[in-house]
C-alpha positions as CSV (number, residue, x, y, z in Angstrom):
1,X,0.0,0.0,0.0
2,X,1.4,3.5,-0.3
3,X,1.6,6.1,2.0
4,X,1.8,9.8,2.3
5,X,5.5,10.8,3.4
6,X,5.9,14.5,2.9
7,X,4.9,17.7,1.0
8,X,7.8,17.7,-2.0
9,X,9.2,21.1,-1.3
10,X,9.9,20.0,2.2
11,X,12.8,17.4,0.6
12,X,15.1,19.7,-1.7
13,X,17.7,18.3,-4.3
14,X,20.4,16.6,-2.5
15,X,18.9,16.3,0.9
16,X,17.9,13.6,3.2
17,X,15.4,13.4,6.3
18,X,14.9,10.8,8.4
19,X,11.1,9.7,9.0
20,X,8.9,7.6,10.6
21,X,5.3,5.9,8.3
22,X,3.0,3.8,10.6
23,X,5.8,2.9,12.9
24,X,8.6,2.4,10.2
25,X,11.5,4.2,10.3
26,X,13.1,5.0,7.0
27,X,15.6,7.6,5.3
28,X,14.2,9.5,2.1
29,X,16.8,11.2,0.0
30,X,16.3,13.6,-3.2
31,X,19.4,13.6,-5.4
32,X,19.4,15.1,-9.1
33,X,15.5,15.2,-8.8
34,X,15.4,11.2,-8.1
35,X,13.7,10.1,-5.1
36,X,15.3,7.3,-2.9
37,X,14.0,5.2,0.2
38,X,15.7,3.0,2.5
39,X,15.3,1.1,5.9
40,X,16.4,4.0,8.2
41,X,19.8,2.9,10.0
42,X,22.9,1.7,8.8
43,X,23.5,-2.0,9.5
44,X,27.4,-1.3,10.8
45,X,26.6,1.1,13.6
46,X,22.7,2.0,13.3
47,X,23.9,5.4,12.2
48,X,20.6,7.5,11.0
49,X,21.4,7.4,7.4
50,X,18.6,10.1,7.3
51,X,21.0,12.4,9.5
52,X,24.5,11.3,8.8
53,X,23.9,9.7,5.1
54,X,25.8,11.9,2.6
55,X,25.0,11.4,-0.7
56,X,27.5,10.9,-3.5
57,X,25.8,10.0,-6.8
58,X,25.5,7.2,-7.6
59,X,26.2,6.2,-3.8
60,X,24.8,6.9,-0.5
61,X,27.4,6.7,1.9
62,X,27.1,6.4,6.2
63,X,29.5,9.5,7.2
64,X,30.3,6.9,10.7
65,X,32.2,4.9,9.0
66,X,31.9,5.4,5.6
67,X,30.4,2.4,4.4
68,X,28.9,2.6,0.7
69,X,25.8,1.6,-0.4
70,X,24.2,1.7,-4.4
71,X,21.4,4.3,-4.8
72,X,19.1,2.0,-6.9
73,X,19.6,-1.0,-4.9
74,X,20.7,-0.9,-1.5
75,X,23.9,-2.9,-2.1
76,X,26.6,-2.4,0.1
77,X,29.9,-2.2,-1.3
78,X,32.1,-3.0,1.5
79,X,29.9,-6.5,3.1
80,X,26.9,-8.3,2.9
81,X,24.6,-5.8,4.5
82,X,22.4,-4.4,2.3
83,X,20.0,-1.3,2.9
84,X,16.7,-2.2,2.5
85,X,14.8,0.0,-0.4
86,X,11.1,1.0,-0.8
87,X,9.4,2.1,-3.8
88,X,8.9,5.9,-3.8
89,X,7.3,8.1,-6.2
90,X,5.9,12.0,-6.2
91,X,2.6,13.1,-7.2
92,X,0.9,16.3,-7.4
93,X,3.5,18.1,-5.2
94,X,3.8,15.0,-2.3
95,X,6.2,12.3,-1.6
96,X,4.6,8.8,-1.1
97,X,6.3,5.2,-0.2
98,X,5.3,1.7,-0.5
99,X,5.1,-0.6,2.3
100,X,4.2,-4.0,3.2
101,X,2.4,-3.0,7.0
């Protein structure tokens, strides 16, 4: 089902927040006017990848310890710990993400 995340001039280009849909925490990014969700912490440290993620096209990297992880997929470029990703798409001026609740 999706959800309702945010209005889309509360995410600017090349900016992250960190939010919380029906008791899921996850980390929306904006990056060359492409929308990106993931599972909200980083699986090294639980760093808020919301807060500390910096993004580096076509990367989003944890600034704790500077593990890597692919935009499009989630896959981390260091180990086997992936970022989870949710679909995301804007409509009419909001942000919306898929979850399985």
């Amino acid at each position: 089902m999706w959800y309702f995340v945010l209005n889309s001039n509360c995410l600017l280009d090349n900016s992250g927040q960190q939010i919380e849909v029906h008791s899921v925490p996850l980390a929306i990014f904006r990056l060359q006017g492409k929308l990106y969700a993931f599972q909200a912490y980083c699986p090294h440290r639980m760093g808020r990848l919301g807060v500390v993620g910096l993004l580096d096209h076509p990367y989003l990297i944890c600034s704790l310890h500077n593990w890597k992880f692919e935009l499009q997929t989630g896959k981390n470029l260091q180990t086997s710990d992936h970022l989870r990703t949710y679909p995301i798409r804007e409509s009419e001026n909001q942000i919306w993400v898929q979850l399985e609740i």
